[in-house]
N, C-alpha and C positions, 0 to 999 in steps of 0.2 A: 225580023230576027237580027239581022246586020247592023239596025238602029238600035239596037239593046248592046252587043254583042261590040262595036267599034268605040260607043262612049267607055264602058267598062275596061276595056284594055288599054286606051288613050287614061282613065284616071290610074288604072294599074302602071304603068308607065313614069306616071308623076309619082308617085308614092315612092314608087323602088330608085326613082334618081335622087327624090329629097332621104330616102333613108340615107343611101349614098354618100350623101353629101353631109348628113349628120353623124355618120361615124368618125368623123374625123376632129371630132370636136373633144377640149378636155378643161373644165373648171380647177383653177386652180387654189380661188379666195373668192369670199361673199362677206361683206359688209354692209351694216346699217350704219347711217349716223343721222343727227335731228340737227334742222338749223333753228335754234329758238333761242331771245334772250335766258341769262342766265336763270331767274327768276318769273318763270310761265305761272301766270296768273290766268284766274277765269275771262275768256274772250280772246286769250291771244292769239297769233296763226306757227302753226308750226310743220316745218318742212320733213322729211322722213325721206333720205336718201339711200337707195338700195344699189350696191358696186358691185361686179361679178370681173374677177382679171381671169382671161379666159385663151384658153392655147387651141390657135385651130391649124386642120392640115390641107385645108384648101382654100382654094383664094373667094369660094364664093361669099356670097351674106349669106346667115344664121338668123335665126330667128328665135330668140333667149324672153323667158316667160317670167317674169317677176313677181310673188307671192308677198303680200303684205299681212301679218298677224300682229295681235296684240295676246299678249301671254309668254309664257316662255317657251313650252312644249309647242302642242299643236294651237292652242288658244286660237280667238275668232278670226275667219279671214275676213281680212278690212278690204283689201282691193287686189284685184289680180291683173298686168298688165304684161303686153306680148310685145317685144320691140325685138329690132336689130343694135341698139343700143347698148353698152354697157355700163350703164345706170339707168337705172327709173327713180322719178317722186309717187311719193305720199302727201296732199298735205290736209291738214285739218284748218279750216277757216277760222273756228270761233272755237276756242279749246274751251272742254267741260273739266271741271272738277272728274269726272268718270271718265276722263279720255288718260288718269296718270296709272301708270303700269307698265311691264315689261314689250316690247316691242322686237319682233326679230321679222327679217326676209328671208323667203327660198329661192332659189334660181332654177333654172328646167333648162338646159339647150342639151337638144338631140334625145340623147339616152342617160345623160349626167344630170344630176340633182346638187343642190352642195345649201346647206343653211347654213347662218349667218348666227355670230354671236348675238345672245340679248343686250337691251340696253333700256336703262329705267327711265321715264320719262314723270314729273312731279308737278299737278296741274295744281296749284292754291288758289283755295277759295271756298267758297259752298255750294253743299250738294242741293240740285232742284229737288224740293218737296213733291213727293210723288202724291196721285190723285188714286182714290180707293170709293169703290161702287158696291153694294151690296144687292143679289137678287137672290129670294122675293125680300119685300120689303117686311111684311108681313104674313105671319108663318105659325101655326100650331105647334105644342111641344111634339117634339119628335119626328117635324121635318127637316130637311135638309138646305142650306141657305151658301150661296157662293160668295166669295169675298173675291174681287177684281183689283189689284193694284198696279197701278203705269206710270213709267215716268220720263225724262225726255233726257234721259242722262247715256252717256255709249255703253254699252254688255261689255265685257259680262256684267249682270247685276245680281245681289242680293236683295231680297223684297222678304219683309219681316214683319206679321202681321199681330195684334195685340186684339187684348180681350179689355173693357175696361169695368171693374167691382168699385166703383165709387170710382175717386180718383187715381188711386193708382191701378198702372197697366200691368197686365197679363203678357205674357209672350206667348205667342200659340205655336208658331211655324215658321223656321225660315226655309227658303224658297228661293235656288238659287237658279238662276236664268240666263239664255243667252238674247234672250228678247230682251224687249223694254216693257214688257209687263210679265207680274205673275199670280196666278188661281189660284183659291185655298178654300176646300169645301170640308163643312161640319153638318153637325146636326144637331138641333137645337133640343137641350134639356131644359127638366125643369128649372134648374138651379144654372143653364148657359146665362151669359152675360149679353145683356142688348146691347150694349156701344161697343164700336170697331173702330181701329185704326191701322196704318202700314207706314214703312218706312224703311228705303232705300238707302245700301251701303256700298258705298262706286270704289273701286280700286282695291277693297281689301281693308280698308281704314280710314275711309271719309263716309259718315254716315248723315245722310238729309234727317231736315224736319221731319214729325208724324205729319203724316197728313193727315185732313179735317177729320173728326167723330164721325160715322154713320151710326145712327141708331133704329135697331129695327123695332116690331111690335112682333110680341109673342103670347100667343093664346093658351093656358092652362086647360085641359077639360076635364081635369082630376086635383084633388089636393094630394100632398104628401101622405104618403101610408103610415099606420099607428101599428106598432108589434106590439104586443100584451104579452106578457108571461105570469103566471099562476099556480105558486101562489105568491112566490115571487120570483126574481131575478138569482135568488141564493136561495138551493132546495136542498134538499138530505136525502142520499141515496136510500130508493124505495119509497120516495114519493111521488104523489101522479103530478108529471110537469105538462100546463098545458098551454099550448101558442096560438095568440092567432093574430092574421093579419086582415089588418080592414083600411078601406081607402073608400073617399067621398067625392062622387061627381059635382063639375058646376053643371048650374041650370041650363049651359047652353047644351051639356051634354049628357042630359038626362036621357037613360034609358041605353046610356052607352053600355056593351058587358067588356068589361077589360080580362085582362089573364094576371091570376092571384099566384104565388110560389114564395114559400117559405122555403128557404136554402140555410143548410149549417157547412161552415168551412166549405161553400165553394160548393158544397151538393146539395140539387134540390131536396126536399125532403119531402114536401106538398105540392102540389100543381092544382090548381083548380080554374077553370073557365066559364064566364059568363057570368060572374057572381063580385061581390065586393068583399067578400071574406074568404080568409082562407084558413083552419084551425088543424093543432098536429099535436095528438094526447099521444103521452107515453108514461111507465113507470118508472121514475128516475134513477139513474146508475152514472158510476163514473163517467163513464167515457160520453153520455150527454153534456156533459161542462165542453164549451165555445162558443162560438159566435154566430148570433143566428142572424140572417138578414127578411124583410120581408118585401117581396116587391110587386110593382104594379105594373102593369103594361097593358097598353093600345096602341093598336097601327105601331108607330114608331117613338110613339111616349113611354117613355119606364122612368118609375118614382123608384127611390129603394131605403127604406130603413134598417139600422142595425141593431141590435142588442146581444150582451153575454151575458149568458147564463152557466152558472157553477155549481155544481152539485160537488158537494163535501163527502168523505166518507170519513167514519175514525180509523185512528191508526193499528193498525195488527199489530202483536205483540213481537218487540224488538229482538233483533239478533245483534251479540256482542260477541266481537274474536278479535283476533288481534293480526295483523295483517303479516306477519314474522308466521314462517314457517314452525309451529309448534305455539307453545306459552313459554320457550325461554326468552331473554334479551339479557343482552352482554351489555355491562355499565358502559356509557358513553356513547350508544347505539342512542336511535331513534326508534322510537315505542310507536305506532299508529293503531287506535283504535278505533275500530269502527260499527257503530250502531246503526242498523238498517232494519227497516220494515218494507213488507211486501203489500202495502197498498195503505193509504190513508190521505187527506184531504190536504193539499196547502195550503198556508204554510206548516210545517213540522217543527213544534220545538224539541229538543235533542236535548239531553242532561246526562252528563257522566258523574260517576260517582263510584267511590272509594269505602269499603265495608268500614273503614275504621274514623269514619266520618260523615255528620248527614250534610254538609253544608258540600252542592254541585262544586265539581273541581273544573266544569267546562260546560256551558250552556250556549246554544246557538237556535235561532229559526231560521229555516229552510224551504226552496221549495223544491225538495229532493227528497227520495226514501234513503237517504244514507248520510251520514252524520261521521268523521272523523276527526278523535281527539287523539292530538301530537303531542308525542313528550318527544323534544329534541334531543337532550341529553341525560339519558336513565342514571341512575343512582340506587344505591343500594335502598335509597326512604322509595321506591316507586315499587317494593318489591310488597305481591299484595294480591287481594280478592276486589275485582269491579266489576260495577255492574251501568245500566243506562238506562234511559226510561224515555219512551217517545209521545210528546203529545198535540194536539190539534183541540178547534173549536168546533162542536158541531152542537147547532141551536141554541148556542149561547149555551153550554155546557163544555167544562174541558175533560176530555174523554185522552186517559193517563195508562198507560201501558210500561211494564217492567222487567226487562232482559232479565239473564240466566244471568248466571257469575262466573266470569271468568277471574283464574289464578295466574297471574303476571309474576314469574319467576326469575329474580334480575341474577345473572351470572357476572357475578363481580371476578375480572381477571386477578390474575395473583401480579401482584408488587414485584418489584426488582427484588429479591432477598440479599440480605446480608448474611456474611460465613463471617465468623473468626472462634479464635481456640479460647479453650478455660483456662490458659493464661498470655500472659503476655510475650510470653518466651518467643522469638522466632528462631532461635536453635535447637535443635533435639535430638536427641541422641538414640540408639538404637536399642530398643528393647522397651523403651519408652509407650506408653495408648496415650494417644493425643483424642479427646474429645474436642472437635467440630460441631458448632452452632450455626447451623442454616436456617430463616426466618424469613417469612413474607408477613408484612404487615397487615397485609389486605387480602382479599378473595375469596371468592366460595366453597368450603370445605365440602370434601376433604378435598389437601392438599399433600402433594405427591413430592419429596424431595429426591434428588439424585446427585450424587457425589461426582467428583471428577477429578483426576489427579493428570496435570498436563493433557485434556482433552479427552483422558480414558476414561472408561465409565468404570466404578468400583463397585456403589450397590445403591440402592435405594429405599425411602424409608417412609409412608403415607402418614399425617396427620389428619386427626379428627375435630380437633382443637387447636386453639392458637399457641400451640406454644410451639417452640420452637424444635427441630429434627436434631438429633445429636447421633452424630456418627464417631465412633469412636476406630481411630484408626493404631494399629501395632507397627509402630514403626522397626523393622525387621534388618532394612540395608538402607542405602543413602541415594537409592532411585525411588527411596517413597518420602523423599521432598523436593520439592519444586512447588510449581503453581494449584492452587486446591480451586474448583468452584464449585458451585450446586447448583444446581435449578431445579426450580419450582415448574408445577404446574396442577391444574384441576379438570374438571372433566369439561373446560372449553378447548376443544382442539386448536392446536397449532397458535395457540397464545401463554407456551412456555417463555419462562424469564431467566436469566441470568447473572449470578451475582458478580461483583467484582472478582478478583483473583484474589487468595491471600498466599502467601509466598514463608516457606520456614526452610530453611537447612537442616538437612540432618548430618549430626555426625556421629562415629565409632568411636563408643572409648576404647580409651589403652586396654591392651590384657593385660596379663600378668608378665611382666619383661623379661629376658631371660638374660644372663649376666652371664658369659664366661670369657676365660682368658683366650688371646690369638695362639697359643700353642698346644692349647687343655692341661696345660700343667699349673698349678699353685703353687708352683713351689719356685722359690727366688734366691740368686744370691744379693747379699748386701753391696749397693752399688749399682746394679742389673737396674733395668726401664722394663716393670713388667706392663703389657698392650692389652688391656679388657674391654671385649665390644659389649654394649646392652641394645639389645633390639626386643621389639613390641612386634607382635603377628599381626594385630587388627590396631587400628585407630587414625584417625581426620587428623592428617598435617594441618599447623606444624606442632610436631612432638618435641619435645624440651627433657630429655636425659640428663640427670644428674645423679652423679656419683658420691656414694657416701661410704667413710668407714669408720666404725662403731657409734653411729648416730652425728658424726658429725659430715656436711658437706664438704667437698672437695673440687670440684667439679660441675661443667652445666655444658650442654651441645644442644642447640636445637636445628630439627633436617625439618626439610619438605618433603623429604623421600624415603622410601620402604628401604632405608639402608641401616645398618648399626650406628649406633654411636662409640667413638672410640674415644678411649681414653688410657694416656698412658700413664704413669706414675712411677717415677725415681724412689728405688728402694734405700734411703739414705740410713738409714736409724733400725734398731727392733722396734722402734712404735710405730712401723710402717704397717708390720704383723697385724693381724684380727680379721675382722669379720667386713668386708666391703658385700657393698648391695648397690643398685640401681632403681632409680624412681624414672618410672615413664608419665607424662603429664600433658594434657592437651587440653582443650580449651573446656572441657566437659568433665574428665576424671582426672585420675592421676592413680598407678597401682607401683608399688614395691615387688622387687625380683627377690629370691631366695638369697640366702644369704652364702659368699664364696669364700672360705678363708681362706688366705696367705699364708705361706710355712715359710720363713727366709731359710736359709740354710747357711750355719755359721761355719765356715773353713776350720779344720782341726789346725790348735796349737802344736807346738812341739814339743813332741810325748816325751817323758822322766822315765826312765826305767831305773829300779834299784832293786837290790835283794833282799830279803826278808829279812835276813839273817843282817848283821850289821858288817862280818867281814865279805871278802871277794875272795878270801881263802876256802879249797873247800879241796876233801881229798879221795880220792879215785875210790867209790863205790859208794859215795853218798848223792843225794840229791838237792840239788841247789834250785829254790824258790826264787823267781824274778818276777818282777810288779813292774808293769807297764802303763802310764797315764798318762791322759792330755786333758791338760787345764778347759778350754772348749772344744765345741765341734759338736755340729748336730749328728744325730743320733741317729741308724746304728754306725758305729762305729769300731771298724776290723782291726785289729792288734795283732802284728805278725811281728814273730821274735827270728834276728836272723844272727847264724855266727858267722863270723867273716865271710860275709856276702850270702851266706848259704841260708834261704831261709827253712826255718824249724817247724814253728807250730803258728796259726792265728785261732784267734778268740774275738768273735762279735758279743757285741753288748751294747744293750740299750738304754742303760743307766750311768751314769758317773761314777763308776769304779772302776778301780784299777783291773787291769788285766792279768791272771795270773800264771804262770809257767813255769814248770816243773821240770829238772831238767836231771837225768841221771848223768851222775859222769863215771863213764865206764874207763876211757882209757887218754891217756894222753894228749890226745888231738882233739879231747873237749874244751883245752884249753883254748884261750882264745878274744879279741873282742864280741862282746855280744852288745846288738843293736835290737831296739824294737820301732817297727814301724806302725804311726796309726792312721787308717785314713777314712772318710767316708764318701756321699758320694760326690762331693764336689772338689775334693782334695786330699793332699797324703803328706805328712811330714817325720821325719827319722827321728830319734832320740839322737842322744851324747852314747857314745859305748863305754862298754864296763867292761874291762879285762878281768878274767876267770882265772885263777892261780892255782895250779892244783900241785897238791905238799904230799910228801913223804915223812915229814917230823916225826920225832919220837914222842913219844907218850907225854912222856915226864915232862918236854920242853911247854907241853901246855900247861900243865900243870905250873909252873914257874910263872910263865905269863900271867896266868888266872890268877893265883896268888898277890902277884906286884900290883895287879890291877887292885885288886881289893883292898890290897893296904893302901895304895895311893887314893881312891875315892874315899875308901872311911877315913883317910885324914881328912880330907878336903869336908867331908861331910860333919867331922867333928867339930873343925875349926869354925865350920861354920853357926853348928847350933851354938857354941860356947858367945857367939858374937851376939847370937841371938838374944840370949837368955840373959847376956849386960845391960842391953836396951830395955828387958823385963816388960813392963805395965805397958808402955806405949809404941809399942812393935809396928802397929799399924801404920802410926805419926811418923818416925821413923825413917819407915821405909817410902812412905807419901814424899817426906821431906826428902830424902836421898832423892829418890824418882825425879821428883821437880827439877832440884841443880843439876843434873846428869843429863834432864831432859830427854828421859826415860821414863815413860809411863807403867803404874806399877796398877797392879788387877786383883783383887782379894778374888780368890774364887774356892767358891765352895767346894770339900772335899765332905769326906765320911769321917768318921771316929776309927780308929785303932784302940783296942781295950789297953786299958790304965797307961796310954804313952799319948804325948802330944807330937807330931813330927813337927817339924819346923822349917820351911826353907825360905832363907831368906839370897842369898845370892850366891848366883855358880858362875865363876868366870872363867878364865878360857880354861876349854879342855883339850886334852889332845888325847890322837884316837889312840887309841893301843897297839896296831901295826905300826904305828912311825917311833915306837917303842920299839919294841919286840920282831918288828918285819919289814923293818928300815925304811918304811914310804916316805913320801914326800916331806924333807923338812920343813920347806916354805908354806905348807899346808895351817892357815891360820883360820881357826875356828871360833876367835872367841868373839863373846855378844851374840854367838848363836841361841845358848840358852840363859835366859840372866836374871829374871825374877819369877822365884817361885814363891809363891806366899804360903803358909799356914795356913788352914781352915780355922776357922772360931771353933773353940770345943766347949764344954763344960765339967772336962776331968774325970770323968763316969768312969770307971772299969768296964772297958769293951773286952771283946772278944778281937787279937792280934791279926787273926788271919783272914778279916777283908779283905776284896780285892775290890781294884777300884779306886781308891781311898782317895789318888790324886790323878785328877782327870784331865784339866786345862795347863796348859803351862801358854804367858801371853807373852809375845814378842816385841820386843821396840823395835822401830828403825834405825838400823845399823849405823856407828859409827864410827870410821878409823876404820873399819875394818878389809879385810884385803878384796880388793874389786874381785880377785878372781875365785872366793869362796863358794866353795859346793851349796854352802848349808844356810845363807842368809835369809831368812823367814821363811823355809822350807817347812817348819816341824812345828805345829801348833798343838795337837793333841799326843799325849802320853797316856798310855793303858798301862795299869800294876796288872803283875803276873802273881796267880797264887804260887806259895810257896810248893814246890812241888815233893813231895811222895818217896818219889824215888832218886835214890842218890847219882843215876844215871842223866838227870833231869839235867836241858840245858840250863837252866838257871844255876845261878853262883848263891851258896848258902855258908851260915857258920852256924857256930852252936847258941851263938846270941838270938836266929832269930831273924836277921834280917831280912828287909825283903826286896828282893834284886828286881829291876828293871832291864826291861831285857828290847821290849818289841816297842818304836814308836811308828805310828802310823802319821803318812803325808799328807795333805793337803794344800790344795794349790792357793795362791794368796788371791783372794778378790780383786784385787784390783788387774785394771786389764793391764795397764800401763808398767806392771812389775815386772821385768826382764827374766826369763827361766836361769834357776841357778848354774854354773858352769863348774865343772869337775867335780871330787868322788864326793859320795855321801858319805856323812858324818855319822855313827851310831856312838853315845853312850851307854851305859853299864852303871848304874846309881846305885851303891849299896845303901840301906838306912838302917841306921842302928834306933832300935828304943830309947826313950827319953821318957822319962817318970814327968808326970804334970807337974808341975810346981817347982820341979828340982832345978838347979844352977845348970 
């Protein structure tokens, strides 16, 4: 026991001191390198040096394991060597062509490991032709035979071994090894190849000669199998198909039973044993069409033949659809039609077809039940009934089949449309129907239009026909213009179009303007700037006011703004008067305002007051007549009579007469000046005053008067006809000729007849009044050239009747000459009225027993011209007695 027990613990002992001693050990680097000219060639010697730098922690020896590999990983180990050393060789004597390839070392001290980088090593030359053995040499079909190939080149090796079919080689197997040889076992068929060869590839890419041929002997004891099909190889579903397989022994091996099997696609389908045939009836149907094999076997011989067989069927009758969900298609789509049948023979020919045509639009053979005709891009011509027709060969007959009809409905989207109006106008005015024309050229009806004014929808309107939508719009205010559009669309969803924009203005004509003045009065003085605005309520700036009065222009203003137009105008002239109007005018209408008259209002002149009566004498309890007038003044105008300051009475009137006032005088203190005022409403002006003289005289003193008076007129009136009646025949000539030198215009004016007397007046010069006689007035008072030619009437001497009245009506006045600037009466007095002879002897008229007929009243009138100064101081009244004058007489 002690002899077991003392070696064991004496080796436990060394172990636990060398462990010891190798923990102290540490690899820091491992290195290969080769000593070999640059250039290693086949035969050369090459060194293979393995370095280890190694850190140790005690002073004793180690003992470091050197691993030599060829490869790069693990690859073969070539040599392993154990030294205390830090390097070891490698070396190779005689280098082979299979000695080039990667090379690396390991190192091993203690419990540390460490490899070493690769490094390639490049042996030139050729590789030894390896030697290849076959056993057995001779062999039955369907034994097994070894192929041996070796060769003398360093592992690893590839070993590649070939078949040879005449001269060229087969590659059967490579066989990679770390020996120097490698096995390769088959088994020999009918149809295996007798000659072999192998051939060795060292390093990865140097590959030897084939070694020699072996060829073996190979004993057949069968021929190759015959498959038979009947009636033939192409049959027609529902005929009887029937197979069989047969195979012929040789003489050597007669009596052999082999195993028969008919297989279709891989499955037996027959098996028979002991027999040289094998047969497989059936009644043919599709799915019999493939590949049938038939084969033979013994021991480990198997022959095998193939044949296909195809059974045809005809084609069922075709389905046609369209592969679009429904039968519509949108123009520009893709149409796919597809023709399919549920069972028929390959190949399929396929034919599409179009009712409105017999000639195929698409023919294909296939070996598929399904057939599809593309129309890449549909059009309105693909719109239609089709149909397809599928057909096949069976027995040499073409057996023709004819789909249903499909109705292919091509959905033409609608066109961009065009909008524009029934004229060309793009302004329009309000009150105006504008018809709008929207139009799509193209698409499937019906088609649906919709208006749009600035993006709002107004109404819409469906076409059935091509023609085009007409909206007819009432243009109401001038937010119903802007931008118009319409769109179209049909019953293809969400492929509405949109036309361009068409674009119009609308504008508001003028109303009726309305003209009035800035204070609402018409009424103007001459001189005055009367201010008329005209404004319009509705109409599209800019508006253009013009001012017209009685048809003619005056005036123009045009605003961009809802404000009047103003217009003043200088009342210069009466032609300023009439009828003024306003024209409002825009780019659209133009309308006329009512028409506004103007009244100027002319300031009164300075009113004439005189008395009716010819004197200013008048005596306490009679009443005195005063006439009050102004030459203009618009009308009405007030007449207030005043006596020393106090006024009396007023009298309005609206015509051009005189004012009249009536005036009793009762006592004393009516004496006085008397003034008349006239005014209206733009002005007032006073008359000249007339002093009132109120008398106490006696009777008889008038009477004196009246008398003087009348003998002094009938002279003057005698003298005168006697002057007359010298001149005789040419009175007329005469008095033209006097007129002329005088420079005094003379006036025939028609008077009336007096029975059996011609009166005659040819000139009255000065007169004077009969108070500057009789009642001492003014002697400076010069009258004459107040009245100065009277003419005659033309008569024809007839016996009238004396007491016309009337008889002399005009009396015409020249323009004064010589005469005293300060005259009352200078063309004051144009018209004279005769008085009939009066009645009674009370009467103020002056009479005698001749007959005469007295003048008593003339009435005034203002002279036309404006420019005639009012007379100044008293009025003049004559008293004309006329006496009879027999026609004809001296």
């Amino acid at each position: 026991m002690l002899k077991i027990i003392v070696p064991f613990l004496t080796l436990l002992l060394i172990e636990m001191n060398k462990t010891e001693t190798q923990k102290g050990v540490s690899i820091n680097t491992v290195t290969i390198t080769f000593d070999a000219e640059e250039d290693i060639r086949r035969g050369s010697k090459i060194i293979l040096t393995c370095s280890a730098s190694i850190l140790k922690h005690t002073t004793e020896r180690i003992q470091i394991v050197y691993l030599f590999y060829k490869g790069q990983d693990k690859g073969v180990l070539l040599e392993k060597v154990t030294s205390d050393a830090l390097e070891s060789q490698y070396i190779i004597q005689s280098a082979r062509v299979s000695h080039s390839g990667y090379y690396h070392c390991v190192v091993e001290a203690g419990t540390e490991k460490k490899k070493s980088e690769s490094t390639f090593i490049t042996v030139t030359g050729n590789v030894t032709s390896p030697l290849l053995t076959i056993q057995p040499m001779d062999v039955i079909v369907g034994d097994s035979i070894e192929l041996h190939c070796a060769s003398d080149e360093i592992p690893p090796l590839t070993f590649i071994f070939f078949k040879f079919n005449g001269p060229k080689a087969q590659r059967l197997k490579d066989v990679r090894s770390n020996e120097k040889f490698a096995v390769h076992q088959l088994k020999v068929a009918a149809n295996t190849g007798k000659n072999y060869s192998c051939q060795v590839q060292a390093s990865g890419i140097n590959y030897s000669r084939h070694s020699k041929i072996v060829q073996i002997t190979v004993q057949d004891p069968f021929s190759d199998p015959v498959l038979e099909i009947e009636p033939s190889d192409t049959i027609f579903e529902g005929d009887s198909l029937t197979i069989r397989c047969m195979v012929n022994f040789t003489p050597l091996f007669l009596g052999v039973q082999p195993q028969m099997m008919i297989v279709k696609d891989a499955i037996p389908i027959t098996t028979i044993y002991n027999t040289t045939t094998a047969v497989f009836t059936t009644t043919a149907a599709l799915n019999d069409t493939g590949e049938y094999e038939c084969i033979a076997k013994w021991k480990e011989a198997m022959k095998m033949t193939k044949r296909k067989v195809i059974v045809k069927v005809p084609v069922s009758e075709p389905t046609l659809k369209s592969k679009r969900t429904g039968d519509n298609v949108l123009e520009g789509d893709t149409l796919d039609l597809s023709c399919a049948v549920l069972k028929g023979s390959y190949p399929i020919t396929y034919k599409f077809y179009k009712v409105t045509t017999d000639a195929a639009l698409y023919q294909k053979s296939l070996n598929a039940t399904e057939a599809v005709y593309s129309i890449t891009s549909v059009n309105s011509e693909h719109h239609g009934t089709y149909s397809c027709e599928a057909s096949n060969t069976v027995n040499q007959r073409n057996q023709t089949k004819r789909s249903q009809y499909v109705t292919i409905t091509v959905k033409v989207p609608v066109s961009n449309p065009t909008i524009k109006g029934n004229s060309l106008k793009d302004v329009h005015k309000t009150g105006e129907v504008v018809t709008l024309l929207c139009h799509s050229t193209t698409g499937t009806l019906p088609i649906t239009y919709s208006l749009f004014l600035n993006k709002r929808f107004i109404y819409s309107a469906s076409k059935s026909n091509t023609e085009p939508a007409a909206f007819k719009v009432l243009i109401n205010e001038t937010n119903d213009g802007g931008e118009y559009k319409c769109k179209a669309e049909n019953e293809i969803p969400n492929l509405f179009k949109y036309s361009e924009g068409m674009n119009f203005t609308v504008k508001v004509p003028v109303s009726t303007p309305l003209l009035y003045p800035l204070l609402n009065s018409t009424e103007v003085k001459l001189g005055e700037t009367m201010t008329l605005h005209c404004i319009t309520s509705t109409g599209t700036p800019p508006i253009t006011y013009t001012l017209y009065r009685n048809q003619s222009s005056l005036q123009s203003v045009s605003t961009m703004q809802a404000i009047p137009a103003v217009f003043k105008i200088t009342i210069a002239t009466m032609e300023h008067s009439g009828e003024y109007r306003c024209k409002a005018e825009n780019q659209i209408s133009s309308q006329r305002s009512d028409g506004v008259s103007l009244h100027i209002l002319i300031p009164v002149s300075t009113p004439l007051l005189y008395p009716l009566l010819i004197s200013t004498e008048v005596k306490l309890g009679e009443t005195m007549t005063l006439h009050c007038i102004t030459s203009t003044g618009t009308p009405p105008i007030t007449y207030t009579l005043y006596r020393n300051l106090s006024s009396l009475q007023s009298v309005s009137t609206m015509q051009a007469i005189p004012a009249v006032f009536n005036i009793t005088i009762e006592t004393m203190e009516h004496s006085g000046e008397y003034r008349c005022k006239a005014e209206n409403q733009i002005s007032s002006r006073r008359s000249k005053g007339i002093s009132l003289h109120i008398s106490n005289t006696s009777w008889w003193k008038y009477i004196i008067i009246s008398v003087s008076l009348a003998i002094l007129v009938a002279a003057a009136i005698l003298s005168l006809c006697l002057i007359r009646l010298c001149k005789n025949k040419d009175i007329s000539q005469v008095d033209e000729s006097d007129g002329t030198h005088q420079g005094e215009p003379l006036q025939h004016i028609q008077g009336s007849r007096k029975g059996s007397m011609e009166i005659i007046y040819s000139k009255v010069g000065k007169m004077i009044h009969p108070s500057s006689i009789f009642l001492g007035a003014d002697a400076d008072r010069n009258h004459e050239g107040d009245y100065t030619n009277i003419m005659q009437p033309e008569g024809n001497g007839a016996n009238t009747d004396r007491n016309h009245e009337g008889d002399y009506t005009y009396i015409t006045l020249p323009e004064g000459k010589g005469s005293d600037s300060e005259s009352d009466c200078d063309g004051d007095y144009t018209n004279v009225s005769s008085k009939r002879k009066a009645a009674n002897t009370d009467s103020d008229s002056c009479s005698d027993e001749n007959d005469a007929i007295q003048y008593t009243q003339i009435d005034l009138t203002a002279l036309q011209s404006g420019n005639m100064p009012q007379p100044l101081g008293h009025t003049v009244y004559a008293s004309i007695a006329l006496d009879k004058i027999q026609q004809g007489s001296p």
